[in-house]
Structures are given as structure tokens and as C-alpha cells.
N, C-alpha and C positions, 0 to 999 in steps of 0.2 A: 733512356728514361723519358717516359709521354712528358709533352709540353708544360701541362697542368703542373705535373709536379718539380718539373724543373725551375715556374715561373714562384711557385711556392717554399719552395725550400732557398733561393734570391730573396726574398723578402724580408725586412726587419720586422722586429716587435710592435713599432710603430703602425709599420703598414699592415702588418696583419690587425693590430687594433683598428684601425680605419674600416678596413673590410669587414670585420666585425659588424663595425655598426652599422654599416650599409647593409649585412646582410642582416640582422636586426631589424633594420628598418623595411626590409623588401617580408620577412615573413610574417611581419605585426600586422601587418594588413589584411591580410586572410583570417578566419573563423572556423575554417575546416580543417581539422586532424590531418588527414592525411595531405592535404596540401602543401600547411605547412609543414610537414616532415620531410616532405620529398625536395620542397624546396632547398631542406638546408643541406639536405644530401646530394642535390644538387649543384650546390657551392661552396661545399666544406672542402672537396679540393682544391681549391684556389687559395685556401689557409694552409693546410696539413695535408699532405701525401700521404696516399694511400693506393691499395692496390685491392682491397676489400672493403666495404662499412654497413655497419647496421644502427637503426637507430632500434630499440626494445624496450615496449614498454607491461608494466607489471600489472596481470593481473591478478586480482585475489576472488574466491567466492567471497569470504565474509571480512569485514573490515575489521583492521588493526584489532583496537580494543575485545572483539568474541573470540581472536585466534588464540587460543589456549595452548595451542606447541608452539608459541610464537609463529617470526614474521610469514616465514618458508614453510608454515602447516600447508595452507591452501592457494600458495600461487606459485604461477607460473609465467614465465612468459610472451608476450605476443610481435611476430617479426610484423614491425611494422614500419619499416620503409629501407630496403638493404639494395645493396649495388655488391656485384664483383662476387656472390655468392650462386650455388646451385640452389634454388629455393625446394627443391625435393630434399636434397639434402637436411636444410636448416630444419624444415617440420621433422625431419625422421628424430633428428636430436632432442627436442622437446624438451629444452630445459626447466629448469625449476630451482626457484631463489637456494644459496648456496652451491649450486653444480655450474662447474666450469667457471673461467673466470669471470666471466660474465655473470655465473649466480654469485659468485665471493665478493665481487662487487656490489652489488644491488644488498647484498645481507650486510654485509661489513659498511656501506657508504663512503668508504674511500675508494679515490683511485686508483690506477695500478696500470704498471706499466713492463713487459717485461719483452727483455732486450732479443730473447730464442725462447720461443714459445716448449723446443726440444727438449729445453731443462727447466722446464715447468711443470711439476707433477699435477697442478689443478687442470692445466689446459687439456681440451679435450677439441679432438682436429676436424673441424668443421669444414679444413679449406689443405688440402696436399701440397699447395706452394709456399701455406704462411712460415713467416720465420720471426717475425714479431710482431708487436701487439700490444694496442693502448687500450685501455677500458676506464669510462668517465660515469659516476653516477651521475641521473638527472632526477636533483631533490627539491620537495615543494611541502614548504610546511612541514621542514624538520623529518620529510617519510621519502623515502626513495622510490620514486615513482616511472623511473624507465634508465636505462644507461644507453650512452654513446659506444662503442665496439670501431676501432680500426685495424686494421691491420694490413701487414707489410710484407711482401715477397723478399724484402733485403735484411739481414739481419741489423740489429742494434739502431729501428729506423726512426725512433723517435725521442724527444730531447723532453727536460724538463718545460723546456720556454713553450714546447708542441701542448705539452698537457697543460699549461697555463691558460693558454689559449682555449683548446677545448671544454675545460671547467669554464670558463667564460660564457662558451657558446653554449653546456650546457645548464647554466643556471640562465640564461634570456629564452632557453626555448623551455624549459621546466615552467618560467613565468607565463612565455605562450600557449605553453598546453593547458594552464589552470585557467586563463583565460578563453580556452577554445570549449575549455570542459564546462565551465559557469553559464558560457553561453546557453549550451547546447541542454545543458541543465533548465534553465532559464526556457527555452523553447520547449522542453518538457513538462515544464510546469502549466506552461499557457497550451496549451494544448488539452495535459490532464483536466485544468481547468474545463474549457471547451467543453469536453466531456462529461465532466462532473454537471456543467450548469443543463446542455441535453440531457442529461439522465434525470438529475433534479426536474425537469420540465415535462418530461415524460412521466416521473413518477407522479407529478402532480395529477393529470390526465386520469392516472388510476384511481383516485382517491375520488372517492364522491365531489360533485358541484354544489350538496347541496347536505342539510337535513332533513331523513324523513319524515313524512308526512302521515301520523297516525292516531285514527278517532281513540279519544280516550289518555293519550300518551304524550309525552313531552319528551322528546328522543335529540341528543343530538351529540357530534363524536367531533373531535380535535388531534393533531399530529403537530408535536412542536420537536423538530429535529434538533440533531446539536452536529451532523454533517451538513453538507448541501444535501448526500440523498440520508433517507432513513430506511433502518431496517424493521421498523413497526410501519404495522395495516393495519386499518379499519376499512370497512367495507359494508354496506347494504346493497339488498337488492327487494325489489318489488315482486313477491308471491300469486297473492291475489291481493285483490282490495282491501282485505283485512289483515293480511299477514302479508310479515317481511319476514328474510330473514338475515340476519345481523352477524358479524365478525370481528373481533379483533385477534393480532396477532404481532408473536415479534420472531424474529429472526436472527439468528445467531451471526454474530460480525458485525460489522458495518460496513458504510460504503456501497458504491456498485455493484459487489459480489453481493450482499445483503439485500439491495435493491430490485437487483435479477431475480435472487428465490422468492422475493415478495410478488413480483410478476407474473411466476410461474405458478405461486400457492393462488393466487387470486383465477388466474384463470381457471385452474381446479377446481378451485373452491364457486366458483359460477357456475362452470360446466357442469359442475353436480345436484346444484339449486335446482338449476332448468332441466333437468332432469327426472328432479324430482326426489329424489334421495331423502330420506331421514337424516337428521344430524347426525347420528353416531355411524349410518352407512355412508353417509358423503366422507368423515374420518378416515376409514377405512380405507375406501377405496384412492383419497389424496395421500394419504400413511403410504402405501404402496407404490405410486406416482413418484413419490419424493423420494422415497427407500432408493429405485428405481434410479434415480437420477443424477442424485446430490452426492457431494465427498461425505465420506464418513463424519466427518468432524462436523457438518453441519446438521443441523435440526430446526424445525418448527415449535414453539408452541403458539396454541391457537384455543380459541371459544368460539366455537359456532352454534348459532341458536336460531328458531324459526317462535316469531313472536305473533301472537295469535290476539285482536283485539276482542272477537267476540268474545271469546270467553277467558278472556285474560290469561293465558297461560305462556311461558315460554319454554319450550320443548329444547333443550341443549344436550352437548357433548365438550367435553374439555381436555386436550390435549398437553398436559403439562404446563398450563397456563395459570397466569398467578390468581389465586381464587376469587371471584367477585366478588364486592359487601352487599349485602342486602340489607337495607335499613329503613325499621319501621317506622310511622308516624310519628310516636312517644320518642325517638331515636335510638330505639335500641335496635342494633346492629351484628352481623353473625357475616360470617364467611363460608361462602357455599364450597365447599373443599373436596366438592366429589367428581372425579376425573382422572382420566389413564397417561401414558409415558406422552414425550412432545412427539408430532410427526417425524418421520425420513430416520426413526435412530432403528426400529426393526420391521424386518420386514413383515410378521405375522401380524403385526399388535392389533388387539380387539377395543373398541371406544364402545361407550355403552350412553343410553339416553337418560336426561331427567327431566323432571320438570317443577315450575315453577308455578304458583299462581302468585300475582302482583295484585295488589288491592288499592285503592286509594288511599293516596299519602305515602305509599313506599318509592322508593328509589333503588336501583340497582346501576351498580358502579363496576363498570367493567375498567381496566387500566393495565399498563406496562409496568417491569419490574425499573424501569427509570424514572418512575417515583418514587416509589420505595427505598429504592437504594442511592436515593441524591443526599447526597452529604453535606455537611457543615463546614466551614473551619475546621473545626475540631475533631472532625472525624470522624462525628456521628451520623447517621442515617436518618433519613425522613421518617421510614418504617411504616409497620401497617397502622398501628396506634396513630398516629400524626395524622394519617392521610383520613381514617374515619373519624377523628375529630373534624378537621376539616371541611368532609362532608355533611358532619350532623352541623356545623355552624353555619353552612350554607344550603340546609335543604329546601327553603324557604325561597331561595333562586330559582328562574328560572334554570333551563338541564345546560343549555348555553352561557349563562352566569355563572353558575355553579363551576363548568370545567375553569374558566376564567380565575374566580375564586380560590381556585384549588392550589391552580398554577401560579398563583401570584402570594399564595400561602406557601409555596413550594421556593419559589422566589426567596422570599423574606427569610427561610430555612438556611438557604445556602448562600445566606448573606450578598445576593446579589450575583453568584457565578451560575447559577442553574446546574441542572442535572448533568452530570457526563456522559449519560445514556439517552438514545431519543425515550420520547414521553409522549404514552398517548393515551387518554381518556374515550371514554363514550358510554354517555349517562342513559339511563330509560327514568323515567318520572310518570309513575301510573298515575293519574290525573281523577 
């Protein structure tokens, strides 16, 4: 019999508790998964004899509460840290919660110990010399989260006082794995962070410096996110000296994924200004780009328009985007509702051009469906009624006041929690 186990099977209850907490004390120290696991499997025979061991911990795709066949729908699994084993072997088995006693353990959450693995119909022989065998769950917050596996080349090798012990060790290392997991959580957050606040910074970049500058017109656009990044654009660009041409748009999702196709449509959507494109062909030919590129489930909608000072007109195309207001002097008010499917959903789709003239005293209110849809307390929606009133009570604003205005009437709606959605305005004020 090797030294180790002969110095361990001499020991009392006592001293094996002692070492315990020494070796508690030696793997608390660490932050790293597999550190600490190798550690303990490094001094666990100096407790308990053995001639095999594994530590296994569980993985699942989807967490507890979605698994609908219960706990052993979607886990398996993962050797992570074994001695005394062929590790070609142990992947060939590939267990999974309820198989072998290793899964009967981990499903059931008790222990188990059995004296001849021979007369064990659940065992399944991972090892030609074992002849017995302890299996300890390691549980954290009530869920079984990996088990202990020993095992013995002697029959009948291990004692109730062995699995006392073991449950011991594995409920301080179950502590330490929650601890190693929270960390390492924690360092995932600060990082996503990181990330989040570069992309936020970068989308800023995208977004105009400034409001345009156009004889005749009072123009200007806003972006009030409810992420760090948004999945609403707006955008200008300089034509010629009398003409821009103008965009808003929102983007399906949120987030960095939403942030990125906003990056993508924007360069598009430039590269085809400067080109020279008509609104409903720059549609087009970005509809294709995006079809092109994007997952299925994503889409664009958009309004892009080339506004024209001399002679007041705005030439657009609308991509499933929520319809402008157009609102007269007297305030009465109409929604321009003419417009084809959002980009990226087909790859054929035809966008067609219209146009506007704007006269003095009207206003045209481009916006996000995260106006609209900001709700109440109670469940109710901002809605289009709300948002043209809104409007008519502050047409009298400046196109800068007015978004303010809007937003701060949008505010007061939802009692002070704002929109769930990002929100983005951009007003024209034919002057």
C-alpha cells in the first residue's frame, strides 16, 4: 500500500478535520478554477485513499428554470481535474446527469458509496482495476453543481467516517467554486463594461457634431438612448450648399449587435449620397448590402431624404419606418404613410421616391417607434395622438426646443421612468 495511503487511513477524525482546514485554507487563496481543483486533488489523499479521483463539474446549455425535461435535459459533464485515470478513456464515456453513478449522484444529490462496484448495476467501468467507489455531490445554492468520484483498487475501501469527511470537502470547495465563479463573473462584467463604454464612444463619433446649417430652415436631430450604445441613427450630410440629405433610422435589437448594423447602414447610406444616388435608389441598392450581410432576424427601418432649400422640397423614400407628421401652421397635422418593407428583410425589395414641399410655418417630425411606444404606469402608450399634440404645443419652439419639449412631455407620460426603447427625434422647421 503507497505511503500516502497508509499515512491516511492511521489518522483519526480529528486529524483528518485539521487537514481539512489546512487544506481549505491553502485553496481559498486562489481565484482560478482549475488551480483550485488540482490543488484539492492534490491533497485529498493525505484524507482519503484512493487509487483513482475525479473532481466533475456540471455543465448545462440552458439554466435550471428553461429545462423543461428537467435537470438531465441539457447537461453533461466536464472532467475537470482527475488523477489515476486514462483521460482518452474518460472523454470516450461522456457522461451525462443520471448515467453512471456519477450521473445518479449529481441527479439524485446524494451521496453514494458502494463497497464492489461488480454488483453495481448503475456502474459503468471507466477504470479495469476499480473495485470500489465513493461519489460526493458538490452543491451550491441548493443545485448540484459538480461531484467528487474516488475510487479504490481494494474492495469495501471506504467507510462512512471517509464520506463525512468528503462531504466536508465538498461543500468548502462548492463555496470555493461560487467564489471563483463570481469572480470571474465580475471580471466579465468589467470588461463587457469596457467595451460597452468604447462602442458607446465610438458610436458617438458617428452621430453628427453638430446641427445643420440651412438657409430658410430650422433643422436639428437628438438621440436619447436607454443602453450605453443605441440602435437608432440619425445622420446628415452636406450635398451641395442648398441641399442635404437627412436620415433617421432604428435598428432591430439593441446593444453592440444593434450598434454595429447602425455602422454598417451609415456607411452605406453615405457611400451612396456621395455617389449620388436618388433616395429610393440609395434604398435599394443598401436593401441589398444589408439582405447581403445581416442574420435573418435582423432588419432596418429607415427615412432617407435629400432636402432641397431653393425650392423647398424634400425628395424621400421610407423603408418601414414610422411615418413622419407633417404639421401645418393652423396645426393641423397628417402623417406621410407612403413607404415600402424595412431594409435587410428581402433581397428584391423596390423603394419608390416622393416628395414633399414644406412652406412656412410647417414642421416635419421625423422620430423612433421609442416614443411612441413609452408607456405609463398603467400600461398605456405615448402613442401617435400624444406625440402630435405634443408637437402642435410646441411648434412655436425653436426645432431644438421643441425635441426638448417633446422629450420632457414624454418624460412626465411615463411618470419619470422614460422610454424602454432608445428615442430619437429630428425635426425640419421651414422657416
Amino acid at each position: 500500500m503507497p505511503e500516502t495511503i497508509q499515512k491516511a487511513v492511521g489518522l483519526s477524525v480529528v486529524d483528518k478535520l485539521r487537514m481539512l482546514l489546512d487544506i481549505t485554507k491553502t485553496i481559498s487563496r486562489s481565484l482560478d478554477l482549475d488551480e483550485v481543483l488540482n490543488l484539492v486533488m492534490d491533497t485529498l489523499d493525505s484524507l482519503i485513499p484512493y487509487d483513482a479521483a475525479g473532481i466533475y463539474l456540471v455543465q448545462c446549455s440552458r439554466p435550471l428554470a428553461e429545462r423543461e425535461g428537467g435537470p438531465d435535459e441539457t447537461c453533461v459533464f466536464h472532467t475537470q481535474a482527475v488523477r489515476g485515470y486514462d483521460i482518452d478513456d474518460l472523454q470516450e464515456l461522456g457522461l451525462k446527469m443520471g448515467e453512471g453513478l456519477i450521473g445518479h449522484v449529481a441527479l439524485s444529490g446524494k451521496p453514494f458509496i458502494s463497497p464492489d462496484v461488480r454488483k453495481e448495476p448503475r456502474y459503468i467501468n471507466a477504470r479495469a482495476r476499480t473495485r470500489s467507489e465513493m461519489v460526493a455531490p458538490i452543491i451550491s445554492n441548493d443545485e448540484v453543481i459538480g461531484v467528487f468520484d474516488l475510487e479504490s483498487d481494494e474492495l469495501n475501501a471506504y467507510s462512512k467516517d471517509d464520506l463525512e469527511v468528503l462531504m466536508l470537502l465538498a461543500s468548502q470547495v462548492a463555496i470555493i467554486i461560487e467564489k471563483v465563479m463570481l469572480h470571474e463573473q465580475l471580471i466579465e462584467k468589467q470588461r463587457l463594461e469596457t467595451q460597452l463604454e468604447v462602442a458607446r464612444q465610438v458610436q458617438l463619433e458617428l452621430l453628427p457634431a453638430r446641427d445643420p446649417q440651412l438657409e430658410g430652415f430650422d433643422i436639428s436631430a437628438y438621440n436619447f438612448p436607454t443602453e450605453e450604445v443605441s440602435g437608432d441613427y440619425y445622420d446628415w450630410v452636406r450635398i451641395y450648399d442648398d441641399q442635404i440629405g437627412i436620415v433617421i433610422a432604428d435598428v432591430s435589437g439593441k446593444g453592440v449587435p444593434a450598434a454595429l448594423l447602425m455602422a454598417f447602414l451609415r456607411a452605406s447610406l453615405r457611400a451612396a449620397t456621395h455617389i449620388g444616388y436618388s433616395p429610393h435608389i440609395s434604398m435599394t441598392k443598401v436593401n441589398y448590402l444589408l439582405w447581403e450581410s445581416i442574420e435573418r432576424n435582423q432588419f432596418v427601418t429607415s427615412f432617407y431624404g435629400t432636402l432641397d432649400a431653393s425650392n423647398r422640397t424634400l425628395a424621400y423614400s421610407n423603408a418601414g419606418h414610422n411615418p413622419p407628421i407633417l404639421m401645418d401652421v393652423d396645426g393641423q397635422a397628417h402623417f406621410e404613410e407612403r413607404g415600402g418593407v424595412p431594409l435587410g428583410m428581402f433581397r428584391d425589395s423596390r423603394y419608390y421616391e416622393y416628395y414633399l414641399t414644406l412652406e412656412p410655418g410647417q414642421v416635419l417630425v421625423l422620430y423612433t417607434d421609442g416614443a411612441t411606444e413609452a408607456m405609463n404606469p398603467a400600461g398605456e402608450e405615448y402613442d401617435r395622438d400624444r406625440l402630435v399634440d405634443a408637437v402642435r404645443r410646441s411648434r412655436h419652439l425653436s426645432a431644438r426646443e421643441m425635441i426638448d419639449f417633446i422629450h420632457g412631455d414624454l418624460i412626465d407620460w411615463t411618470d419619470g421612468l422614460g422610454a424602454t426603447d432608445d428615442v430619437t427625434f429630428f425635426i425640419i422647421k421651414a422657416l
